[in-house]
C-alpha positions in Angstrom: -9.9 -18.1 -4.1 -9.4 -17.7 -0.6 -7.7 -14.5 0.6 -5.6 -14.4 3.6 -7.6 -12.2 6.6 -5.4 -8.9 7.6 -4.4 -9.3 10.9 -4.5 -6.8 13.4 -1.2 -6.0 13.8 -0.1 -7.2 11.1 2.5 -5.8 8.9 1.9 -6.6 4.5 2.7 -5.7 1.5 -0.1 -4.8 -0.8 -0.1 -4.4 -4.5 -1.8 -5.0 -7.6 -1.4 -4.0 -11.3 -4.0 -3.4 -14.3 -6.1 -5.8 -15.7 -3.4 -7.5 -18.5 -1.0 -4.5 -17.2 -2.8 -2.0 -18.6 -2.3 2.0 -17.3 -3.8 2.6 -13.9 -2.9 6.4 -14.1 -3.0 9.0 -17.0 -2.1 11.8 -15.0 -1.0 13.8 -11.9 -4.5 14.2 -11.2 -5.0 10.5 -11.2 -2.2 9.7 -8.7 -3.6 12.7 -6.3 -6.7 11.3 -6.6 -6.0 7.9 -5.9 -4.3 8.4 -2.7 -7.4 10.7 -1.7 -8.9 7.5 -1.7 -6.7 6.1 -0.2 -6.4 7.8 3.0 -10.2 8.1 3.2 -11.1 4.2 3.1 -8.3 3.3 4.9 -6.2 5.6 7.3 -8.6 4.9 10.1 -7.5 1.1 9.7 -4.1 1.0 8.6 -0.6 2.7 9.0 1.4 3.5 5.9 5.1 2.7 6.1 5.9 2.9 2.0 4.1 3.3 -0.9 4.8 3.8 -4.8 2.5 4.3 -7.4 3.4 3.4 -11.1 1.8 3.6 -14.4 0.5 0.4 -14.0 0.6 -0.9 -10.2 1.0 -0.2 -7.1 2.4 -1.0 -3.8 1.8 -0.4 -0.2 3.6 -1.5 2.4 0.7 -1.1 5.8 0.4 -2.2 9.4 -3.2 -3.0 10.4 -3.8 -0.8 13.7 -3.9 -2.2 17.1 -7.7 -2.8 18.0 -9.2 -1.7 14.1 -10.9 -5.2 14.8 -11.5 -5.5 18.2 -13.4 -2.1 18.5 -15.9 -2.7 15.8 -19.3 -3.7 16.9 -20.5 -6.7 15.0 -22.4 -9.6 14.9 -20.1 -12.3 16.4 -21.4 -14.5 14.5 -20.7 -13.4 11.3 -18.0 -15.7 9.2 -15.4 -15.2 6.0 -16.1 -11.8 4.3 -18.7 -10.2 6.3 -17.2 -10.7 9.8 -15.3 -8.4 11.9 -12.2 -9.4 10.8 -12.2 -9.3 7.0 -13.0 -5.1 7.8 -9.8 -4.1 6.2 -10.0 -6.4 3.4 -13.4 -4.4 2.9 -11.5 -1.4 2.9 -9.3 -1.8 0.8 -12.2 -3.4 -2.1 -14.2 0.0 -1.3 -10.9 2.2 -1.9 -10.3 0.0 -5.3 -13.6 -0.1 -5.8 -14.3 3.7 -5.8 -11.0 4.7 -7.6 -12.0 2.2 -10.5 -15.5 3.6 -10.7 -14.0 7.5 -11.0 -11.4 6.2 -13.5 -13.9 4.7 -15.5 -16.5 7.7 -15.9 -13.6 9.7 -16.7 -12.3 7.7 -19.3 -15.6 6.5 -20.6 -14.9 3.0 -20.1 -16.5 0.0 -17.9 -15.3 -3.2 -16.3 -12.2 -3.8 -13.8 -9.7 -1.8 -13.8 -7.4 -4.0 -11.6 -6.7 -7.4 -11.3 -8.7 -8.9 -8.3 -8.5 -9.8 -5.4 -5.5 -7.6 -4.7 -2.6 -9.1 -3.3 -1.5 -9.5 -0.2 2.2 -11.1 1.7 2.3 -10.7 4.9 5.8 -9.1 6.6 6.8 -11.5 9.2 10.3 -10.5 9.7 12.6 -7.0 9.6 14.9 -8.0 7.6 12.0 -8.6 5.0 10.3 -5.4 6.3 13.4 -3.1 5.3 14.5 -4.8 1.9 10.4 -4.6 0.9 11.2 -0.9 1.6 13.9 -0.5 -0.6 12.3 -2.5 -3.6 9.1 -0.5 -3.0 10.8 2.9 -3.2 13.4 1.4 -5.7 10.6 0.7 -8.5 10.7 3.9 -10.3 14.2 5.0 -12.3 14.4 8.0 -11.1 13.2 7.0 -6.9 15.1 10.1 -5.6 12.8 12.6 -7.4 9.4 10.3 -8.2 6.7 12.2 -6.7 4.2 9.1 -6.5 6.4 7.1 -4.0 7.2 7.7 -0.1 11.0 7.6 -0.3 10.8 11.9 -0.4 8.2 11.6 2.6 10.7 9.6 4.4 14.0 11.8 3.4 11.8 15.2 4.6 11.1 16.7 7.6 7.4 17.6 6.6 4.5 16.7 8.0 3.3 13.1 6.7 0.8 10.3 7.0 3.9 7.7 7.0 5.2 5.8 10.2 8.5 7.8 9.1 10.4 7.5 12.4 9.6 3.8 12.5 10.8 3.5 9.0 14.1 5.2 9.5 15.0 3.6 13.0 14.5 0.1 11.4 17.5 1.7 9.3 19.6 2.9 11.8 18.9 6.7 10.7 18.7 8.5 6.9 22.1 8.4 6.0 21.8 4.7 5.8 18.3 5.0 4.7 19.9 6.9 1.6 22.9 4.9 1.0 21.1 1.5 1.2 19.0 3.1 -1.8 22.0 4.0 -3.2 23.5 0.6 -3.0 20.6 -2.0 -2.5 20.8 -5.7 -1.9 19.6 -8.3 -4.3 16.3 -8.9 -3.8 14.9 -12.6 -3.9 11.1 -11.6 -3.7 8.9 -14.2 -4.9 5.2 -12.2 -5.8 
């Protein structure tokens, strides 16, 4: 199967689930330790504009940074998975990789722990962009307090890792943010 190359610049939504939908997560510790991970494989390559982590999946809505590609010194004449531009794909099989490796030792069990490859839909419009937010942040019952989700990152004034102000200007500002949560669109997402 041939996987779509991240494009610099590039807004997607990423996402897998367990192998047959099994648990991906046991614990708090899990989730914390995931999105350790997470922001040390890929925070150098990517921004974060939502994220939710469930039971069994998760989802990441990224933009690949501006010159992640261009700046790396590489063999030109590299192709497909080894070349310059398949770096965050890398990324992101190094950040699954390593989580699936800890979860495993810990659990005493072997074997993928995700479905593979992870997928990938790029954002082309944002339209799609903001109603990809709201399904993100929407997938838990109980969104307004789920710790493993940015929706609270993006309602706060602390300090975060998420393209927040981005995020809430596509919105028009939180108030709308929060009622649009409150009273989402149908979504017609095809994954």
């Amino acid at each position: 199967m041939i996987n779509e190359i991240l494009e610099e610049d590039g807004f997607y939504h990423i996402y897998s689930r367990g192998i047959n939908g099994c648990q991906i997560f046991d614990n708090e510790e899990n989730y914390l330790f995931f999105l350790s991970k997470f922001l040390k494989y890929l925070l150098d390559y990517v921004d974060v504009y939502a994220y939710c982590l469930m039971p069994n999946h998760f989802h990441f809505l990224i933009k690949v940074k501006s010159s992640v590609i261009n700046n790396r010194i590489d063999n030109p004449n590299l192709k497909g998975l080894h070349s310059s531009a398949s770096i965050v794909s890398k990324q992101f099989g190094k950040f699954i990789s390593s989580y699936t490796q800890s979860y495993n030792k810990l659990n005493n069990r072997h074997g993928a722990l995700l479905e593979s490859p992870f997928k990938r839909i790029q954002v082309k419009n944002e339209e799609y962009l903001k109603n990809l937010v709201l399904y993100i942040h929407l997938n838990p019952k109980d969104y307004k307090s789920y710790k493993f989700s940015s929706y609270l990152g993006m309602i706060s004034v602390s300090k975060t890792n998420l393209k927040r102000e981005e995020i809430i200007e596509i919105f028009e500002d939180v108030e709308n943010f929060i009622y649009l949560h409150e009273n989402p669109p149908k979504f017609d997402f095809k994954f």
